[in-house]
C-alpha positions as CSV (number, residue, x, y, z in Angstrom):
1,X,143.2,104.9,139.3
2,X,142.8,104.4,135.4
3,X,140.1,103.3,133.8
4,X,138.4,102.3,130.4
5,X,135.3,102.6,128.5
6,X,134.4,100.9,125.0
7,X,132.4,102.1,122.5
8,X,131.4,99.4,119.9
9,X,130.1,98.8,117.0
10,X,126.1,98.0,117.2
11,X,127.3,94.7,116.6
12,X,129.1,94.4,119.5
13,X,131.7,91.6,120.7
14,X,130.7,90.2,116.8
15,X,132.3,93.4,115.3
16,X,135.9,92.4,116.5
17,X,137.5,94.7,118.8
18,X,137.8,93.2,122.4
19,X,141.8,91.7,122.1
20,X,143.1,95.0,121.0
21,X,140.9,97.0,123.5
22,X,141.9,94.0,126.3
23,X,145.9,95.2,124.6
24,X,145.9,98.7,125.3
25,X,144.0,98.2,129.3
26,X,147.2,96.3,129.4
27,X,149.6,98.8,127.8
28,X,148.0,101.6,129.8
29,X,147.5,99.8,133.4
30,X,143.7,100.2,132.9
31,X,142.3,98.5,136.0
32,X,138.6,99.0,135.5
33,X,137.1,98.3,131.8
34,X,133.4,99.2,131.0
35,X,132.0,97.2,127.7
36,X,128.5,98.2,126.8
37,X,125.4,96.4,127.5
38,X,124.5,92.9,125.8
39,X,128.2,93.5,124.3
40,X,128.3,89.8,124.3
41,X,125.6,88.8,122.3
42,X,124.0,92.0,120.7
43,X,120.9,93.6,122.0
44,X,118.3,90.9,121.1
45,X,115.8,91.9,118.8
46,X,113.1,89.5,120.6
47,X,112.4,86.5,123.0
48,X,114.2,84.0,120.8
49,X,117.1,85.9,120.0
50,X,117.7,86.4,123.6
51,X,117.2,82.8,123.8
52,X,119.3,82.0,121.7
53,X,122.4,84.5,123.0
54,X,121.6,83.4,126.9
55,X,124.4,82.4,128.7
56,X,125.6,82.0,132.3
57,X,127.6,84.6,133.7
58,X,130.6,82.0,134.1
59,X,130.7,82.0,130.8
60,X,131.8,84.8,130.0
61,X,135.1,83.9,131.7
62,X,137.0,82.3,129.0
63,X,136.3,85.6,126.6
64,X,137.9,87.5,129.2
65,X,141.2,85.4,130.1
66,X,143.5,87.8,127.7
67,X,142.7,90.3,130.5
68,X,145.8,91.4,132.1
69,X,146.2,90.7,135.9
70,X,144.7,93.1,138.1
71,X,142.3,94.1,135.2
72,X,138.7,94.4,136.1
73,X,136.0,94.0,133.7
74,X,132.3,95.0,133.6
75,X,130.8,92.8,130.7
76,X,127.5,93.4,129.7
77,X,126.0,90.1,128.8
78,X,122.4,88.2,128.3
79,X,121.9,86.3,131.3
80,X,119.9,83.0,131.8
81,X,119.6,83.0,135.5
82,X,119.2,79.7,137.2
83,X,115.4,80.2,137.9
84,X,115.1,80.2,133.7
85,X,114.8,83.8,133.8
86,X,116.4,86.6,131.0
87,X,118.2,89.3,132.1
88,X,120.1,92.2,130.6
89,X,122.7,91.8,133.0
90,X,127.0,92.8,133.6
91,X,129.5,90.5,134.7
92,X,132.5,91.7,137.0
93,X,135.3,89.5,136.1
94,X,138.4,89.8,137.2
95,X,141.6,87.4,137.3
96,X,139.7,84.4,135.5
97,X,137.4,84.9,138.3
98,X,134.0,85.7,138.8
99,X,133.0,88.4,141.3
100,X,129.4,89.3,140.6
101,X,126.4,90.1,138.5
102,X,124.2,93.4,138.5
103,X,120.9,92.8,136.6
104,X,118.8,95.5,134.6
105,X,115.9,96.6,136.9
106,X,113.8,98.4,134.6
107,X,113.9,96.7,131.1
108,X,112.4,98.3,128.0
109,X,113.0,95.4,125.9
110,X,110.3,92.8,126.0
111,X,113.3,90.1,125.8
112,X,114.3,90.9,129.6
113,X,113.3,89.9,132.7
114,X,113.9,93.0,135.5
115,X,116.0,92.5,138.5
116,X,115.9,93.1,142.2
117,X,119.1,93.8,143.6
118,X,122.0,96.1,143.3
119,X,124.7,95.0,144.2
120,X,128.0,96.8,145.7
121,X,131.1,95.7,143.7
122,X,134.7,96.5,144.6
123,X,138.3,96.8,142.7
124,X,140.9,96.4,145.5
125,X,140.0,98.8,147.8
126,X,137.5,101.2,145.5
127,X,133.8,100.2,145.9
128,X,131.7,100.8,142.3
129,X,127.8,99.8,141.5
130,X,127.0,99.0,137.9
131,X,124.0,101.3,136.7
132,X,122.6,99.5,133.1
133,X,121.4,101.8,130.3
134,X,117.2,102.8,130.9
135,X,118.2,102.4,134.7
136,X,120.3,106.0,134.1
137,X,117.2,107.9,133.8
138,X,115.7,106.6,137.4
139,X,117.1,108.9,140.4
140,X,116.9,105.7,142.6
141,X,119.4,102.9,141.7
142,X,122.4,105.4,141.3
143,X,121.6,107.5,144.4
144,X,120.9,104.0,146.6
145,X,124.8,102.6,145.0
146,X,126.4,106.0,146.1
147,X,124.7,105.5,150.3
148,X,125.9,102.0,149.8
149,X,129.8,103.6,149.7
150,X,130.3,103.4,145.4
151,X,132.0,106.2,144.4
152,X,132.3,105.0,141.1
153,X,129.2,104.1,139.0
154,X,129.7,101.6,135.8
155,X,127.2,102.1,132.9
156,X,127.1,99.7,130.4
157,X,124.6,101.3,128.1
158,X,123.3,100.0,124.7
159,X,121.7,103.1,122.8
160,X,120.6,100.9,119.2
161,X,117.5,103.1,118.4
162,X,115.5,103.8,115.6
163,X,117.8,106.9,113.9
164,X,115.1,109.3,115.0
165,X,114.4,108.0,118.3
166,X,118.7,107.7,118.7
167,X,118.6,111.6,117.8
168,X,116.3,112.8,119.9
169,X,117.5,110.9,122.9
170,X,121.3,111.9,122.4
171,X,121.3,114.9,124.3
172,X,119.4,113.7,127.1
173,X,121.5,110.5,127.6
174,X,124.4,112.5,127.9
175,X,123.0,115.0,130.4
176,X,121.4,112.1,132.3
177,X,125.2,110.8,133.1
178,X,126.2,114.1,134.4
179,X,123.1,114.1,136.6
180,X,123.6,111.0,138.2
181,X,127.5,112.1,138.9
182,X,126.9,115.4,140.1
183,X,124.0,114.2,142.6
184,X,125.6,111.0,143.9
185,X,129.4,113.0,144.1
186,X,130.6,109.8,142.3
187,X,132.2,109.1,138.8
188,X,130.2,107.9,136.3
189,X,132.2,105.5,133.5
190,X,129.4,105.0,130.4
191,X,130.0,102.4,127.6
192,X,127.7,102.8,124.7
193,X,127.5,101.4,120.7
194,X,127.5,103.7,117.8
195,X,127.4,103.3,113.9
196,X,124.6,102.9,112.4
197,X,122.8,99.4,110.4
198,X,119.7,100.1,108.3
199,X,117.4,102.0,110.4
200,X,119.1,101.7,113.1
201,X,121.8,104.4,115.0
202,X,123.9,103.6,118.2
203,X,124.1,107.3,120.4
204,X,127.2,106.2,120.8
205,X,127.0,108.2,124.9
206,X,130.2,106.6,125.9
207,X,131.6,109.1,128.2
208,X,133.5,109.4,131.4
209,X,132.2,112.1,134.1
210,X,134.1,113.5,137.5
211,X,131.7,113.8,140.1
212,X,131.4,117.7,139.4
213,X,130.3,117.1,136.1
214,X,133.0,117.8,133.8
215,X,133.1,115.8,130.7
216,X,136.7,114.0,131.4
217,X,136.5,112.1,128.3
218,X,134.2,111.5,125.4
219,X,134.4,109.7,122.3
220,X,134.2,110.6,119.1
221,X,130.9,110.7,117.5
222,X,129.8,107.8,115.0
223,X,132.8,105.5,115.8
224,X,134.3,102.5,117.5
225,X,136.5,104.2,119.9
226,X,138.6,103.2,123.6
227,X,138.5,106.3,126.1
228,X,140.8,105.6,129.0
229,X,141.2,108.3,131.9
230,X,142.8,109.0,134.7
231,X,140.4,109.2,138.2
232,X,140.7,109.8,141.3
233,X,137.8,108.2,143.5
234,X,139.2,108.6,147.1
235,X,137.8,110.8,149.9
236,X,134.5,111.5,151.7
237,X,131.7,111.5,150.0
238,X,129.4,115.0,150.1
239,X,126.3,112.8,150.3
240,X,126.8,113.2,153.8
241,X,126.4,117.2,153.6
242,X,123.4,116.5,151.2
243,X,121.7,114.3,153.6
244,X,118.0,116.0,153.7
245,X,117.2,114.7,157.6
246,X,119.1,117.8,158.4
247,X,115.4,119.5,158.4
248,X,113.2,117.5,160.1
249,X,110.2,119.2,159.1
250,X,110.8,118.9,155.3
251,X,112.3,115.4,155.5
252,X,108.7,114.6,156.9
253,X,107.0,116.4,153.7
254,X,109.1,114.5,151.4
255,X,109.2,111.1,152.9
256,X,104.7,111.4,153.0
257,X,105.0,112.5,149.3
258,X,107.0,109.5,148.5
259,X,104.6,107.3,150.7
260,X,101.7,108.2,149.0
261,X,102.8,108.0,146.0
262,X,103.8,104.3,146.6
263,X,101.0,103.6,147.8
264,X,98.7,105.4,145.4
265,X,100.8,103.3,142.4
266,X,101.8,105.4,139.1
């Protein structure tokens, strides 16, 4: 199976880039594309920006028609949910059709609403869960895709930081990708932004990681870039050899721990 990740500009869809990215999925066979979070739109820099950029996910359809048959997109989009709602949310679109929508559970951004659900998503036969940015660095949402039967995990990330907070948090984005492969035996397709505007610096994470961890590709640093990689996302899953019920006793100790920490709150 082939598949794509962009890395954009910090602006985004507005820096130009999509048709000849949509060009090559085509040249290439891609049949899973990644495009970074709020790639339509921007990151907003507040409430009224993001109310400004809100859309519903259907349309994001036209955007999306150059996409060649069989293509399947994950567009990271802001999302005005019927209930009125804001979300940092991703679109699966495929075939001028829409097949789903995962929303951002645990926001940073004060613009964004979090979600509830995450959704299992599929591309023919090959089940994926979309995992967006800040959700990465929660064990959770990744490991509760992967028991659901993903064995692919789409991040659309959007890493516009402060320069020094962008510098300090480069290593660990990366190495949180590779954890959440490695633990959930899945592969993990990241789509960041890079560049940099004023103060601001995109990490520019965009990466693509086989379930053992090895870095399959990675874009260059600092620059609008299209990685596209070969996978292969068949087989059993090894959750099933990790599965921690196999000792009763210390299942038990772990499950109370995660009780009482509920419970207790943070």
């Amino acid at each position: 199976m082939k598949v794509a990740a962009l890395q954009s500009s910090l602006a985004c869809h507005a820096g130009g880039g999509l048709a000849e990215a949509l060009d090559q999925c085509a040249l290439e066979g891609v049949e899973l594309l990644v495009l970074p979070e709020c790639y339509f739109g921007g990151m907003p820099a507040g409430r009224a920006a993001a109310e400004a950029v809100a859309m519903a996910a259907t349309e994001l359809i036209p955007a999306l028609r150059a996409a060649a048959p069989g293509l399947t997109v994950v567009a990271g989009f802001t999302e005005r949910a019927g209930d009125g709602r804001l979300h940092s949310s991703a679109a699966v679109v495929s075939d001028g059709r829409l097949l789903g929508v995962t929303r951002k559970l645990f926001p940073r951004e004060a613009a964004f609403d979090p979600g509830a659900d995450l959704p299992l998503h599929h591309h023919a036969d090959t089940a994926f869960g979309v995992v967006i940015c800040y959700d990465c660095n929660f064990i959770e949402p990744s490991r509760l895709l992967a028991l659901a039967g993903a064995r692919i995990l789409a991040c659309p990330l959007n890493n516009d930081l402060h320069a020094d907070v962008a510098r300090r948090w480069r290593v660990r984005s990366r190495s949180n990708l590779i954890a959440r492969a490695v633990e959930n035996d899945c592969w993990m397709i990241a789509a960041d932004v890079t560049e940099s505007a004023g103060a601001r610096e995109g990490i520019g994470a965009t990466t693509i990681v086989a379930p053992d961890g090895r870095i399959v590709s990675e874009a260059p640093a600092g620059e609008p870039a299209l990685l596209v990689a070969d996978i292969q996302p068949t087989g059993p899953s090894l959750l099933e050899q990790w599965d921690a019920a196999q000792n009763p006793a210390f299942y038990s100790r772990w499950l109370s721990s995660v009780t009482g920490r509920s419970s207790a709150g943070p």
